[in-house]
C-alpha positions in Angstrom: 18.5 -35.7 -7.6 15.1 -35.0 -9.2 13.3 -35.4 -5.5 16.0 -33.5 -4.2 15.2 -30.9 -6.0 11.2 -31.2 -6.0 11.9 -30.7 -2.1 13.8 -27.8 -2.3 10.7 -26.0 -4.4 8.2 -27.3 -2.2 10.0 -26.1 1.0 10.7 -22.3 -1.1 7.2 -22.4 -2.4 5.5 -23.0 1.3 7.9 -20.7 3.2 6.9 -17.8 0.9 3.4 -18.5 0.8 3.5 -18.7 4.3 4.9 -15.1 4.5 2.2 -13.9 2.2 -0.4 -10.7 2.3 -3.3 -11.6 3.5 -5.6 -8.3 3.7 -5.0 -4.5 2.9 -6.7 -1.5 4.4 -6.9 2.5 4.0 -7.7 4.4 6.9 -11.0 6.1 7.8 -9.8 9.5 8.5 -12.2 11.0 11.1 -10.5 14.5 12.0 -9.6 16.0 14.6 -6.9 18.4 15.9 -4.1 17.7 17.8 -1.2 14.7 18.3 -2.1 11.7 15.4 -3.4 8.7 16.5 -4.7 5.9 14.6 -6.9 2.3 16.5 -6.1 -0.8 14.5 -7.7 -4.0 15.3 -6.8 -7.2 13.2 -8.0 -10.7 13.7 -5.0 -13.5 14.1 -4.4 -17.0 13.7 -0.8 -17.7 15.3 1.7 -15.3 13.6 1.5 -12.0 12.0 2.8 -9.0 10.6 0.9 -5.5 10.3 2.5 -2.7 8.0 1.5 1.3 8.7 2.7 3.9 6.2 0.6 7.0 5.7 -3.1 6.3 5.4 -2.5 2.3 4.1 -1.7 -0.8 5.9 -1.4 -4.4 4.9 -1.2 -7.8 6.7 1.4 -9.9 6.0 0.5 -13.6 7.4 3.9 -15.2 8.8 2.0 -18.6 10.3 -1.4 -20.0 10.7 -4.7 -18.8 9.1 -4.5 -15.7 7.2 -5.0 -12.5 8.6 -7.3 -10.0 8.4 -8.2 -6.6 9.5 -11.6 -5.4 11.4 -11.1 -1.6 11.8 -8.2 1.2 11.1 -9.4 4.6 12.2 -7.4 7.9 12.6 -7.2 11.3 13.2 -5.3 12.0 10.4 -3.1 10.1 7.9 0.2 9.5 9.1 3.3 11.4 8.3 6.0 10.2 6.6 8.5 10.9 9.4 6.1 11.4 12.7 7.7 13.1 15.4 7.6 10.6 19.0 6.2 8.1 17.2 4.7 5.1 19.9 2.9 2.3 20.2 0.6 0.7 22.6 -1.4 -2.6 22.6 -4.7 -2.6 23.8 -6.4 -6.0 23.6 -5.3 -9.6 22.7 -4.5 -12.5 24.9 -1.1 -13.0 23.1 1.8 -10.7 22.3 2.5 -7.5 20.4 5.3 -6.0 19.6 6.8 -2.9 17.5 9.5 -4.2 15.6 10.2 -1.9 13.3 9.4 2.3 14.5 8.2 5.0 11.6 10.4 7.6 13.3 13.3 7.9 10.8 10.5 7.3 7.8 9.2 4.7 6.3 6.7 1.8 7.8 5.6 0.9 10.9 5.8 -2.7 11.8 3.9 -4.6 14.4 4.3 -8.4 15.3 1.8 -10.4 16.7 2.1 -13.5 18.0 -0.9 -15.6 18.5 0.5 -19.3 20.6 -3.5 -20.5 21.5 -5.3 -22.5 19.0 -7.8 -20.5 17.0 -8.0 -16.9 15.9 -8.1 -13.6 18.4 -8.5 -10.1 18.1 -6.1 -7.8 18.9 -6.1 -3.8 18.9 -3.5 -1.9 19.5 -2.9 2.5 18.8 0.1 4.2 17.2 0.6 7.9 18.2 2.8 10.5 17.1 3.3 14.1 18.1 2.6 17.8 16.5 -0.2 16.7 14.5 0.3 16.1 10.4 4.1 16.3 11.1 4.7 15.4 7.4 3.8 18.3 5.1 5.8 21.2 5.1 6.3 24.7 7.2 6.2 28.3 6.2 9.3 29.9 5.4 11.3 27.4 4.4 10.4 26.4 1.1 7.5 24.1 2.2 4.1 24.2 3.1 2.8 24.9 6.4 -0.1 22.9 8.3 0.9 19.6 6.4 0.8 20.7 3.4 -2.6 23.6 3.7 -0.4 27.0 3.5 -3.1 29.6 2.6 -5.6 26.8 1.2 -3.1 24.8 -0.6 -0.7 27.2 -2.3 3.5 27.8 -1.7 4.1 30.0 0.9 6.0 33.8 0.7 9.3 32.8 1.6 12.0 30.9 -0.5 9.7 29.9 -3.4 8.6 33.2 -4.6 9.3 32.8 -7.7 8.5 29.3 -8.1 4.7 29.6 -8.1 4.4 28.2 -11.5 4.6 25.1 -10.5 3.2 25.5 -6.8 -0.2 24.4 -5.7 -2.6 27.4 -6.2 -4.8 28.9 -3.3 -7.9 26.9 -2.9 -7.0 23.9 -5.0 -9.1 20.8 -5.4 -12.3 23.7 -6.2 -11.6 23.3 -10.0 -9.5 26.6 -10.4 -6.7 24.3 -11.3 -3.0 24.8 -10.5 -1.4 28.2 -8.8 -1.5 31.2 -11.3 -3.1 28.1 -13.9 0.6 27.0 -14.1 1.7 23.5 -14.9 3.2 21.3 -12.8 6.7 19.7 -14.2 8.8 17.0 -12.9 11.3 14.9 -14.1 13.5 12.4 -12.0 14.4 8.9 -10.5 17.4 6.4 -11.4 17.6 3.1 -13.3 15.8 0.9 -10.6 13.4 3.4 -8.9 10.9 1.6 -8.5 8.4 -1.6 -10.3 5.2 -2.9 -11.1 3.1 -5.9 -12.0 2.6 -5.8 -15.9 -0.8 -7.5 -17.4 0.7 -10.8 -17.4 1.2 -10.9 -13.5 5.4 -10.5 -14.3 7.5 -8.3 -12.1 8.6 -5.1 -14.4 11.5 -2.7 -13.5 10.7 1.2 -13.1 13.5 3.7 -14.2 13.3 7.4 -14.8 9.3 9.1 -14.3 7.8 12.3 -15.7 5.1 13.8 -14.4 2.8 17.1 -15.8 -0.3 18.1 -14.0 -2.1 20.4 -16.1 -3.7 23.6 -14.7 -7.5 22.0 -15.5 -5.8 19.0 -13.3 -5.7 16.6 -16.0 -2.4 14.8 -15.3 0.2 12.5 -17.2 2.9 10.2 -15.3 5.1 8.6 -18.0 7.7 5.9 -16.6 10.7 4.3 -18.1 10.7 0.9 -17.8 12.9 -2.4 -18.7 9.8 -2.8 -21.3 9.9 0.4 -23.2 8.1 3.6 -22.2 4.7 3.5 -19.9 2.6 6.3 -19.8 -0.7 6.9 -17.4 -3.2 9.5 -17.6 -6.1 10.6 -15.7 -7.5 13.7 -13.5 -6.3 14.5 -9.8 -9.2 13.7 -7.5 -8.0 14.8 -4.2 -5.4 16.4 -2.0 -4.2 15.1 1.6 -1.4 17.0 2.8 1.7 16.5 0.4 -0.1 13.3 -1.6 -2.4 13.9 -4.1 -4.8 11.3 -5.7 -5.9 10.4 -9.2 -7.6 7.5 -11.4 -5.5 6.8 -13.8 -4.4 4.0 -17.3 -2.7 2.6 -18.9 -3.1 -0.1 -21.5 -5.5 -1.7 -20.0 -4.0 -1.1 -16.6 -6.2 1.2 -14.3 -6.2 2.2 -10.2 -5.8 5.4 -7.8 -2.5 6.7 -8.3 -0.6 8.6 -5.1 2.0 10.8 -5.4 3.7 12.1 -2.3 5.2 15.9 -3.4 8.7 16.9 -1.9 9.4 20.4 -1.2 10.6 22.6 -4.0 8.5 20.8 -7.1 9.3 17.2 -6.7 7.9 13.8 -6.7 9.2 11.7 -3.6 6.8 8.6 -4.1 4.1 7.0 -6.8 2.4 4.5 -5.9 -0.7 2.2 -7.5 -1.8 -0.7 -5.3 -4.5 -2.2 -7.7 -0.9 -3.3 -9.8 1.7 -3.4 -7.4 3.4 -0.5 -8.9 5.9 1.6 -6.5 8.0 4.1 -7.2 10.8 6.5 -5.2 12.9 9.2 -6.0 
């Protein structure tokens, strides 16, 4: 019984490490008008799996030597729902395949399958149609040029009156928030989301709060199955609807993205440096 079950571990310990993440990149973002596009080349070693969503990617090694990426360049960062979304593979002498399309949101997923001994490179493109697809148009409550309507703030239609908590015009060149309003959210379920605590355990998200501050200074308070979390730091950036920050927490620290919906909500946090993801 006892070797029975010492088997059984081994066999679940080796099939998951064999599945495991081998490398993570962020895009260079080179510019340019147009349809997206983004090259990726990765370096494999029998099977594996590459992940797209927005500007990140990771590797996820399925068999062989663990895999690794050489160069992700785009145009622009990746919407969250790209219109015509295609792939093409470009080099490799073994096989790729899109398993798993971005069209109705969420990641990408390309297999490759490497059946030679040894590891190859492979490069393959993703495109998509009507440029940053993602952010949101004039007149409807959202943002128009992904997320740029009049240098960053809500447009005249439906949100008027909502510019409190809008992005102002110009933001990111230290005036702060539209009319130096705060922004306010509260949302999310039991089980939004989780994170990797300072112990290396698996933690459960719930419900998130978030204020950004008309000087940009910025709280994001979760509630967790451990009590109440809280992270604070300063917005660093803008890219379409996500904004960026450095941020802690009790001795927890990373970049923090927030993908904003349209009428003042949160869709997505995210912090890779502890695992920590998060959806409304």
């Amino acid at each position: 019984m006892t070797k029975l079950l010492f088997l059984f571990l081994t066999l679940a310990l080796t099939s998951a490490w064999s599945q495991r993440i081998t490398d993570r990149r962020t895009a260079e973002i080179r510019g340019g008008g147009g349809d997206g596009k983004c090259t990726i080349e990765v370096e494999v070693d029998d099977v594996a799996e590459v992940e797209i969503s927005g500007r990140n990617a990771t590797i996820r090694t399925l068999n062989g030597a663990p895999a690794t990426f050489r160069r992700f360049q785009c145009n622009q960062e990746m919407p969250l729902r790209p219109n015509d979304f295609r792939f093409k593979g470009i080099d490799g002498r073994g096989r790729q395949d899109l398993i798993r399309s971005a069209d109705n949101g969420g990641r990408a997923v390309i297999r490759i399958e490497d059946s030679k001994g040894g590891s190859e490179g492979y490069t393959f493109d993703i495109f998509w149609r009507g440029g940053s697809a993602g952010g949101f148009n004039s007149g409807a409550g959202r943002y128009d040029n992904g997320g740029n309507n009049n240098g960053g703030g809500w447009n005249n239609g439906r949100n008027n009156g909502r510019n409190q908590g809008g992005w102002n015009n110009g933001w990111g060149d230290g005036s702060g928030w539209n009319n130096n309003g705060d922004f306010n959210f509260s949302g999310g379920r039991r089980g939004s989301g989780s994170y990797r605590d300072r112990n290396g355990n698996t933690r459960r998200l719930d419900q998130a709060r978030v204020v950004v501050q008309g000087n940009g200074s910025l709280t994001v308070e979760f509630q967790t199955d451990n009590g109440r979390m809280t992270f604070n730091g300063t917005v660093e950036r803008r890219q379409g609807r996500r904004i960026y920050s450095r941020v802690s927490s009790s001795g927890m620290s990373g970049e923090m993205e927030m993908e904003m919906g349209s009428e003042n909500t949160v869709n997505r946090i995210t912090i890779r440096d502890i695992d920590l993801n998060w959806a409304n």
